[in-house]
C-alpha positions as CSV (number, residue, x, y, z in Angstrom):
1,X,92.9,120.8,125.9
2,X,90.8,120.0,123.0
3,X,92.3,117.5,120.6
4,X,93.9,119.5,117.2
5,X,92.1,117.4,114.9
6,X,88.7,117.7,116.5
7,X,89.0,121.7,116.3
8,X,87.1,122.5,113.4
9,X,88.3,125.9,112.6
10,X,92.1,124.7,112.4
11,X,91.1,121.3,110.5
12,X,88.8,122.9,108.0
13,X,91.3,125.2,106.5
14,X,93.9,122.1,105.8
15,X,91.4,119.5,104.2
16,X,91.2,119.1,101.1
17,X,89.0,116.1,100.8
18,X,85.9,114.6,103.1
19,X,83.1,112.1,103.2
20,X,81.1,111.8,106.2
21,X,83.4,110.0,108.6
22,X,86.7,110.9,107.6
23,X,88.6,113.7,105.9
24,X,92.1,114.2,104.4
25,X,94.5,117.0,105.3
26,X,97.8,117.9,103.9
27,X,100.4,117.7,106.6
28,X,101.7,120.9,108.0
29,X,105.4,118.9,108.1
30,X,105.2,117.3,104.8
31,X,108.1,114.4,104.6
32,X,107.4,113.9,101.2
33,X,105.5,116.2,98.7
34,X,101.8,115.2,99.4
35,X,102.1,113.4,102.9
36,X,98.5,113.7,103.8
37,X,96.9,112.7,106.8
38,X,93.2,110.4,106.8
39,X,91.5,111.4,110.2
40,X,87.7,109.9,111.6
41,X,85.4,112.7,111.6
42,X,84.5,111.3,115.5
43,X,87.4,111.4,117.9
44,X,89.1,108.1,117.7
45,X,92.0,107.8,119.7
46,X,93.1,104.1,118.4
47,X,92.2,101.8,115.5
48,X,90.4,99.1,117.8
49,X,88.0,101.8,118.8
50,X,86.4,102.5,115.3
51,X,82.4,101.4,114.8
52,X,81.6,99.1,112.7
53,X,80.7,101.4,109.9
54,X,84.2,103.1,110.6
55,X,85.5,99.7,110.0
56,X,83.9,99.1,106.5
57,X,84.8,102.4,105.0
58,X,88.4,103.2,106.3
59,X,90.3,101.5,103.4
60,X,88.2,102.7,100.5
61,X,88.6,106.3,101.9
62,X,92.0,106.0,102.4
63,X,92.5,104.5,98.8
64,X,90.9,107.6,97.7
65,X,93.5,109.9,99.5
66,X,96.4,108.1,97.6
67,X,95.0,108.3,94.5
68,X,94.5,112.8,95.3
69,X,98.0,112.6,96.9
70,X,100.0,110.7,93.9
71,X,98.7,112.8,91.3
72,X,99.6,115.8,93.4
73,X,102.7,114.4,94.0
74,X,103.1,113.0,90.3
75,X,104.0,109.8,92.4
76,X,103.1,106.0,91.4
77,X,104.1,104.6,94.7
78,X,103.9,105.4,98.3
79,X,103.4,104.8,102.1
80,X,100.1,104.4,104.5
81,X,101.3,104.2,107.6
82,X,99.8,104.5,111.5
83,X,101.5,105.3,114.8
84,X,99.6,104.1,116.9
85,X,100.9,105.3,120.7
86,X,103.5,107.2,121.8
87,X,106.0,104.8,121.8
88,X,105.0,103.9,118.2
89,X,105.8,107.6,117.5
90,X,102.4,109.3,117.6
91,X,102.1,112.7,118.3
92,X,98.2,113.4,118.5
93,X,96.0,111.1,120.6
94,X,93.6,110.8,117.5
95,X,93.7,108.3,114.9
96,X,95.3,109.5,111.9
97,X,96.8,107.6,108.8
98,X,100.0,108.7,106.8
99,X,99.7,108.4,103.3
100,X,103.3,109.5,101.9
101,X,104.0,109.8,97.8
102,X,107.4,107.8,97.4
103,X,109.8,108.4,95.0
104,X,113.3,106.5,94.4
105,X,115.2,109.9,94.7
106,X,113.2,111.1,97.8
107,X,114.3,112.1,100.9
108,X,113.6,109.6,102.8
109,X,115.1,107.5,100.5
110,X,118.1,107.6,102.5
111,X,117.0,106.3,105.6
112,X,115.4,103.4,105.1
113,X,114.1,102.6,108.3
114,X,112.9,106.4,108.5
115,X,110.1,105.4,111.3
116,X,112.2,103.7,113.2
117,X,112.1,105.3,116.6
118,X,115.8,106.7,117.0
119,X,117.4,110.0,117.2
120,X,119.5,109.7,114.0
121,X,116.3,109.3,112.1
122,X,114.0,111.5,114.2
123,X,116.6,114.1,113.5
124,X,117.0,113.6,109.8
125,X,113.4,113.0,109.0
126,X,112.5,116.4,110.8
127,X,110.6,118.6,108.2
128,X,109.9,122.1,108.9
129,X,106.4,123.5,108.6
130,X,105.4,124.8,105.7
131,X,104.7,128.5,105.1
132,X,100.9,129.5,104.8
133,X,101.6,130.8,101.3
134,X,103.1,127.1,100.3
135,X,100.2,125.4,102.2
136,X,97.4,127.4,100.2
137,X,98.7,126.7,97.2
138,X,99.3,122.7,97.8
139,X,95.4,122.6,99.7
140,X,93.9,124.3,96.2
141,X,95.8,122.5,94.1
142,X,94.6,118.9,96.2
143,X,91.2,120.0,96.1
144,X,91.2,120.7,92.7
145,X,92.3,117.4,91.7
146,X,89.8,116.1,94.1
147,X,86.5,117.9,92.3
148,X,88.4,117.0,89.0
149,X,88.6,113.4,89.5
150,X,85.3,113.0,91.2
151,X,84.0,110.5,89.7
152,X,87.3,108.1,89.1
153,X,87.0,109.0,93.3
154,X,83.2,107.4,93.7
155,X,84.8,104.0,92.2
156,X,87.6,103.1,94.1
């Protein structure tokens, strides 16, 4: 089966945001409003295997991600995270970042260990997927901050 994020009709109608080795979807799930996802371009199954130009340019692109996804989310904090494995939690065998807009009154707020591995928090952490209507509108509205902030994006 070919991996989800490699399939470029399904990822290219939920990024909002590229360069030429990564890209940034919105989560289908969203935990938060603006939980997006950073994804290598190339299939990547772990961290350890990125190239060394891979290496260089992860955190700048990922930088650039939180700074789309906080003004989306009218955030100033937030969460990158990786699951790397299943036992860590991850759920497509292709590297892929979590960047997560926090708020105090969020609802994850109440569960602070929310990626801990256990049912109670698997269970109350579950989002449901978003309707396409809902998805559209939060992918235009991320690429137009995007194109807006283009060049505040080229200096991070």
């Amino acid at each position: 089966m070919e991996c989800m994020f490699c399939n470029v009709i399904n990822i290219d109608s939920n990024k909002f945001y590229e360069d030429d080795l990564f890209m940034a979807i919105y989560n289908i799930r969203p935990v938060t409003r603006g939980h997006s996802l950073v994804i290598p371009k190339r299939h990547v199954n772990g961290l350890l295997s990125l190239d060394e130009e891979e290496k260089k340019n992860i955190m700048s692109f990922i930088r650039k991600t939180v700074f789309i996804a906080l003004k989306f989310a009218d955030a100033y904090q937030f969460d990158v995270t990786l699951q790397e494995g299943k036992d860590a939690g991850q759920s497509i065998n292709h590297l892929h970042f979590h960047v997560i807009p926090r708020k105090a009154d969020d609802e994850l707020s109440k569960y602070h260990y929310w990626l801990a591995k256990s049912e109670h928090n698997l269970e109350n952490t579950r989002t449901q997927e978003l309707a396409a209507e809902d998805r559209e509108k939060a992918l235009r509205e991320l690429r137009f901050i995007a194109k807006s902030h283009a060049a505040q994006l080229e200096s991070l």
